[in-house]
N, C-alpha and C positions, 0 to 999 in steps of 0.2 A: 536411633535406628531409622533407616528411609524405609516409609510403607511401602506394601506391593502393590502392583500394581490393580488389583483386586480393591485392596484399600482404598486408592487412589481413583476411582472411575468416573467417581462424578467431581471429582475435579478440572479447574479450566486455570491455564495462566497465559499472560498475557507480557511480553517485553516491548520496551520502549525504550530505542534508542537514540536520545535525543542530541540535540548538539550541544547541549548544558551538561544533563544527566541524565542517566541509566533509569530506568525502572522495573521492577519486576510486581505483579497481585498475580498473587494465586488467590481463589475463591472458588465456593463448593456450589453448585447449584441442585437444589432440590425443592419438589411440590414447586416447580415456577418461581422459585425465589434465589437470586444471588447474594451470598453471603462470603465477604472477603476475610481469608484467613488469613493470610500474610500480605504484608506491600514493606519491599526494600528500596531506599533509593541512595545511589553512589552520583556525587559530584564527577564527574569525568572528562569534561570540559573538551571533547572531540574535535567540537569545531572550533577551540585555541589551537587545534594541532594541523591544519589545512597551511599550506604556503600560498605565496599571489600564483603559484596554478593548477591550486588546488589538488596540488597533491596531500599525499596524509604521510606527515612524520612519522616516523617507526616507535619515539616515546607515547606518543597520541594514541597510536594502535596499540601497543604492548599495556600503556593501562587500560586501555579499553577492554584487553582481552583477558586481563586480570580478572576486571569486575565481572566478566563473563562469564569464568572458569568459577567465582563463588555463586552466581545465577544460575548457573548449569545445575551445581547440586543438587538446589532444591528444586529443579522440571522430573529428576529422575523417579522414574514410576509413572509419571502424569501420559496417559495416552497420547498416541504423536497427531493426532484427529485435534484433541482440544490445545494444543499451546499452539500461537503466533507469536513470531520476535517481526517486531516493524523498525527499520531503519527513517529517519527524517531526513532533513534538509541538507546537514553534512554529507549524508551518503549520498542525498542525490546529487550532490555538488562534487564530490569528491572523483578527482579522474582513475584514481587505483583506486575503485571503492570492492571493485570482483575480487581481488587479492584480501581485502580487508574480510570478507562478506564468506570467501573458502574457511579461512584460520576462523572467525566465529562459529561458523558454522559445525568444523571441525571440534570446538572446545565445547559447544551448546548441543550436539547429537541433536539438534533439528536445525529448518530451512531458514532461512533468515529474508524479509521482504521488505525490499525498498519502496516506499508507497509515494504517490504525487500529492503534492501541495495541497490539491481540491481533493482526494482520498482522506489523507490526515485533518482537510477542516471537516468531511463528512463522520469520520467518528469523531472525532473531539464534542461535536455536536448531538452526536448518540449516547455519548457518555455522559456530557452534561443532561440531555432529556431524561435520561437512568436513573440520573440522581436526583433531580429536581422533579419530581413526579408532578407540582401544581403548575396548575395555568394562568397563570397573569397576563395571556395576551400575545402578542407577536412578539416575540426575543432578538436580543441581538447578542451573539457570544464572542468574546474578543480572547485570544490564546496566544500569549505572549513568550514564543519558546526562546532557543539562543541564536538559532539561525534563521528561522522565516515567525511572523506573525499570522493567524489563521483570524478570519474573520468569518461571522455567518449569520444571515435572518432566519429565521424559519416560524416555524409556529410549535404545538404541543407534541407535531406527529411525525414531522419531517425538516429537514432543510429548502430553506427556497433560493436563497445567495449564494456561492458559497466563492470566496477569495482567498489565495495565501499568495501572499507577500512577502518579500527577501529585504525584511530588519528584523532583528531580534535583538535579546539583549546582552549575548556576546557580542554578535558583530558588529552592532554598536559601540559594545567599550572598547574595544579593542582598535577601532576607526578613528574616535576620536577622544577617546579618555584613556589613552597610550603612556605605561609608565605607572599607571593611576592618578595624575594630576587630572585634577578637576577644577575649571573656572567659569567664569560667567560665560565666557565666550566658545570655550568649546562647547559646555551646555546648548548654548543659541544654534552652533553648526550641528549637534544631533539632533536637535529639532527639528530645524530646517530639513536636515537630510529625510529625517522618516518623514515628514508634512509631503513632503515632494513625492517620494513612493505612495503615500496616500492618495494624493490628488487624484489621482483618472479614478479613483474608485467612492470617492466624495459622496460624488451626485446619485450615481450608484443605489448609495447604501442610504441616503438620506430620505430618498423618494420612499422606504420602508417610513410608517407610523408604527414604530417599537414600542411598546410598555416595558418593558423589563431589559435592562442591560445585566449580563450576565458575565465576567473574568475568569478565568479557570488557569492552573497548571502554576509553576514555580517562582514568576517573575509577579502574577498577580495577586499572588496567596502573602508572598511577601511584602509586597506596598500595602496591603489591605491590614498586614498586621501590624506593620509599622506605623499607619496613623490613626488605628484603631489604640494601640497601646500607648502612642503617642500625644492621646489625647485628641488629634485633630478630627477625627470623626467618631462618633458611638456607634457606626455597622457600616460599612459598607467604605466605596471609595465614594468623595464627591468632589469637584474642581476644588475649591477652599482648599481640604484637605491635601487637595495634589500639590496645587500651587506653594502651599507653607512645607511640604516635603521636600520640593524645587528648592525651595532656598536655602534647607538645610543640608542639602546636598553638597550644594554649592558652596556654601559655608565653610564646609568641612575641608573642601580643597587639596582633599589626599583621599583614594579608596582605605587606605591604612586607620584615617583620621573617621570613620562611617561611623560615629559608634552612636547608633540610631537605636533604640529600644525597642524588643524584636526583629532586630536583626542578624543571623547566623552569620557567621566567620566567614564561612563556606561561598555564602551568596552575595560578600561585599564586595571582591575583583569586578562583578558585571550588574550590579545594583544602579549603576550612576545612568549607563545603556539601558536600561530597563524602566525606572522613571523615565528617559525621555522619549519610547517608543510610547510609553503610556500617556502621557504631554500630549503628545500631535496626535492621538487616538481622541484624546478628551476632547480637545480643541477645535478637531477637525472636525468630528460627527455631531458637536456641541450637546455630550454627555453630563446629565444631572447627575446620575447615582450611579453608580453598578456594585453589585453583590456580588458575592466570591461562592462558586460552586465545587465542591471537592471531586467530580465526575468529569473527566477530562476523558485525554486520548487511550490510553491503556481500557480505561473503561470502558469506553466505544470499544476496542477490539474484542474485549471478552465478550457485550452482548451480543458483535456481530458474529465471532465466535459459537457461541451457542443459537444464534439464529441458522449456521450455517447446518449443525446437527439436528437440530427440529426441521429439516426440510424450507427454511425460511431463509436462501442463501440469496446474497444482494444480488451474486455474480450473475445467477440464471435470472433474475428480475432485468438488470442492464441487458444479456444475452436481448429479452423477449423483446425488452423496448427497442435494441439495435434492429433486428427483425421489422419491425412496423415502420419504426422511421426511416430505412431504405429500401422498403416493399421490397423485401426479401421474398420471393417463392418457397411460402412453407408446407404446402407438401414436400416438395423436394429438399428440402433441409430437412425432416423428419425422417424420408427414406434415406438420405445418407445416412443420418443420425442412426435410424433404427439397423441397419448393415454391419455401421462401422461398430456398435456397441454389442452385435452379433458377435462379430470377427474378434472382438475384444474379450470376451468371455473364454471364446475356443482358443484362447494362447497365451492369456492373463498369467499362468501359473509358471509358464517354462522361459517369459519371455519377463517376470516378476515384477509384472505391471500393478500398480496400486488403485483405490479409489479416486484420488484427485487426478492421476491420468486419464484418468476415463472419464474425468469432467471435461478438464482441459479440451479430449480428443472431441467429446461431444458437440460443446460450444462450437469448435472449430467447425465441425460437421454443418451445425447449422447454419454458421455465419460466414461458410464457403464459397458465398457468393454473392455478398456482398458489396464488390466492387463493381456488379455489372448496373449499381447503382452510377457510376462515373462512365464505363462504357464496356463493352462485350471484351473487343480486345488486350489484351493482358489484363483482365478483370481480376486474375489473381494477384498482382504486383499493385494493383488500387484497392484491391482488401485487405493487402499485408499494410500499406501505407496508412489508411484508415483505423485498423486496430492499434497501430502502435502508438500513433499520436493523439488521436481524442483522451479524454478523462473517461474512463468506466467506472464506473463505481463499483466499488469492493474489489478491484483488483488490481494486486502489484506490479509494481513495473516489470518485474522479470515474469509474470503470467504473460499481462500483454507481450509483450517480445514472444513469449513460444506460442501464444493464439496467434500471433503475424505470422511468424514462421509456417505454421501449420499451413495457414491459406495462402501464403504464398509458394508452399511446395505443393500444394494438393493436384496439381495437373502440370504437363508437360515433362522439361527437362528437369532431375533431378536435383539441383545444384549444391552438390555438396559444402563448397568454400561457405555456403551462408550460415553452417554450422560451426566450422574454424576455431570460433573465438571461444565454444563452451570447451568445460571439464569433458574429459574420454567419457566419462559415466553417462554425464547429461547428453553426450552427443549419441550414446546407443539407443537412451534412450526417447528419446527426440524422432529418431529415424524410424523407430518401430513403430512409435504413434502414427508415425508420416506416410507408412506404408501401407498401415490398416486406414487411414484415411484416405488415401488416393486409392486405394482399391475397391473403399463404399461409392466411392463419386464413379468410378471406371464402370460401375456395374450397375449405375442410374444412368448413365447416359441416354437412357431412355426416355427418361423422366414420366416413369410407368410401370406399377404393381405388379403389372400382367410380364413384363418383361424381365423381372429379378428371378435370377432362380436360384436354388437353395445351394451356398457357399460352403464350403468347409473347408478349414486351415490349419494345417500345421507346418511347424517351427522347430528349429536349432541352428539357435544363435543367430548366423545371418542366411541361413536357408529358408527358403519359405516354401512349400508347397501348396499348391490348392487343387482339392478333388471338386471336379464338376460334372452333372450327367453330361455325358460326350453327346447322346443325342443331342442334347438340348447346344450345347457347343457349335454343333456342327448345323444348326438351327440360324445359329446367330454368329455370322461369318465377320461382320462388325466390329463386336466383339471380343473377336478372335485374332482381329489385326491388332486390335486395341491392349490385350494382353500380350500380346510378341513386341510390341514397341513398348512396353511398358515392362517387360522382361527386360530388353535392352538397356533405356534408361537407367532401370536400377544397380543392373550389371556395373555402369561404369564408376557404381560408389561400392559395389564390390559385396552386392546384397544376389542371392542366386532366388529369384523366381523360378519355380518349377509350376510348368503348366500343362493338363492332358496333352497326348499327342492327340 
């Protein structure tokens, strides 16, 4: 029987869709303490299913959306606040990844988020920290997925490096251990190749003094047990141990032929890729030891997760730093802020707006101006440019994309096309946010307390009206242009502003 959701409340789970496999932990958090009740993981091999242009085979997605359809079950009850599903490197590679990301989403009853490179190595790193609660020192943690490699220094509290890289140990095997033949030489050329992807980040990473090498996630957990049981090392990975693994890879000369002592069925097609991402990692950074941490990315999501409900959300922390680092005017991003989350309240319910839109609408409020960092004129089109492309932390790429949107529609002309590409759903409501945010900025123009005056708003569907004292209106003739042109504009996406006479 599925608990209610009563039952369920202090539950958090967390999906992870990798380019290997799937994962799902559900874990219960009480008195401060996280305790994992369930962790499922399906082999589903996504990014075998990518063509040279990157599209996704229809077999690739239909098992994917299998293993979904049994993941879904067990989210049902769990509050839609505590579960995140994160897509990786296949999705962000993938050119119909939005098609892929609808049908998931559709079979999982919640959102699904594509995260960047530098996203996924900033939890993988939080999830290692989670689980390894000692401090040995400056860390370095290496996360060997199917389709990018996550690299990162930090220390006990936070990340200070952080890289991801496009080898894994699919797209390794599949480059050059094709068929499954395995030789000396193609060995040599997946070395080579990852060595080369490593290079510009060598020097980097080496100039960190690390005590502690730390490996996490599927491809590490595997080499660690295979020369652990193998005999070749009593804990841990060490070169020796890598190196006599090398040869018996080699040895073998078929992925068929792997039959390595702890080694799964499941994880020998891309075993051969995965040793030699792990080679030019050793090699390159000239690693003595690294230990194997069971605390990876999923893990990262649920702390960040429940960081997000304790008021401890990464996203307003990057907001505050974006702020300082482009001498943003924060009064005036407050008063927007404080307007637009006004105007939000008074039409939350008919217009069936949620809490993370009104994150969403907030940040944008604040970091609406932003671009006059670059220059005054189209300041909005150099803050939509700026959100979309830097690394935020804690936020998905499809967040960024509707924080860009927001500041880049927050003044002037309307432009509807820049909507186009979303779902009818997302685009209503995209527009609503969009209107309660260009109407807090409309009504700061002032950029002055004394000058707001008390706003009220109501709504159906795409009518809007706003009651305002007429003295005060007829006060502020400015304004008053500025609401008739801004009636206009919205007019031509087919949105009716009602404004006193």
């Amino acid at each position: 029987m599925v608990p209610s959701n009563e039952d369920r409340g202090g539950e958090y789970a967390a999906i992870d869709l990798g380019s290997n496999s799937f994962h799902i932990v559900v874990a219960r958090y009480s008195a401060n303490t996280l305790t994992v009740v369930d962790r499922v993981r399906e082999m589903v091999r996504l990014g075998a299913g990518l063509d040279s242009k990157n599209r996704l085979a229809d077999e690739a997605a239909d098992r994917a959306l299998d293993c979904l359809r049994r993941f879904g079950e067990r989210l049902r009850g769990i509050k839609s606040d505590n579960v995140r599903i994160v897509g990786t490197n296949t999705l962000r590679r993938a050119r119909d990844s939005d098609r892929f990301i609808e049908r998931a989403e559709a079979v999982l009853g919640f959102p699904v988020d594509i995260i960047s490179g530098i996203e996924e190595a900033r939890l993988i790193y939080l999830g290692v920290s989670e689980t390894l609660k000692e401090d040995l020192g400056l860390r370095l943690v290496i996360d060997i997925g199917g389709g990018s490699t996550e690299m990162i220094v930090g220390d006990v509290t936070k990340p200070i490096r952080l890289e991801s890289l496009y080898m894994g140990c699919v797209s390794s095997s599949e480059k050059f251990f094709g068929g499954g033949k395995i030789t000396a030489s193609r060995m040599r050329r997946a070395i080579l190749a990852a060595s080369i992807e490593l290079e510009p980040y060598v020097a980097k990473f080496r100039q960190f003094e690390w005590v502690d090498v730390i490996g996490t996630s599927g491809t590490v957990r595997a080499i660690e047990r295979v020369v652990r049981e193998s005999g070749f090392s009593e804990s841990g990975i060490t070169p020796a141990a890598l190196e006599r693994l090398l040869a018996e890879v080699v040895d073998a000369g078929h992925v068929d032929d792997l039959n390595l002592v702890g080694l799964g069925e499941r994880r020998r097609p891309v075993f051969a890729g995965g040793v030699a991402v792990m080679t030019a990692i050793f090699r390159a950074l000239g690693i003595r030891h690294m230990r194997v941490s069971d605390g990876s990315l999923r893990e990262g999501v649920l702390a960040d997760l429940i960081g997000r409900s304790k008021e401890h959300d990464t996203r307003s922390e990057t907001v505050r730093d974006l702020i300082d680092r482009h001498h943003v005017d924060k009064k005036q991003a407050r008063r927007v802020r404080d307007l637009a989350t006004c105007l939000f309240k008074q039409v939350k319910d008919d217009w069936g707006l949620k809490r993370r839109h009104k994150l969403v609408m907030q940040w944008a409020a604040q970091l609406h101006e932003i671009g006059l960092m670059v220059a005054h004129s189209q300041h909005h089109r150099h803050g939509a440019y700026i959100l979309k492309h830097m690394d935020l932390a804690g936020f998905s790429r499809q967040e960024q994309e509707v924080l860009s949107i927001l500041v880049r529609l927050h003044r002037q002309k309307f432009s509807h096309q820049i909507l186009e590409h979303f779902r009818p759903e997302k685009i209503t409501l995209m527009r609503r946010l969009i209107i309660l945010l260009r109407l807090a900025v409309l009504f700061n123009r002032g950029r002055s307390e004394r000058q707001q005056p008390e706003v009220r708003m109501r709504v159906n569907e795409d009518d809007v009206s706003l009651i305002l004292n007429a003295e005060w209106l007829e006060q502020h003739p400015l304004t008053q242009a500025d609401l008739e042109q801004e009636q206009r504009w919205l007019a031509e996406s087919g949105i009716r502003l009602k404004i006193p006479d």
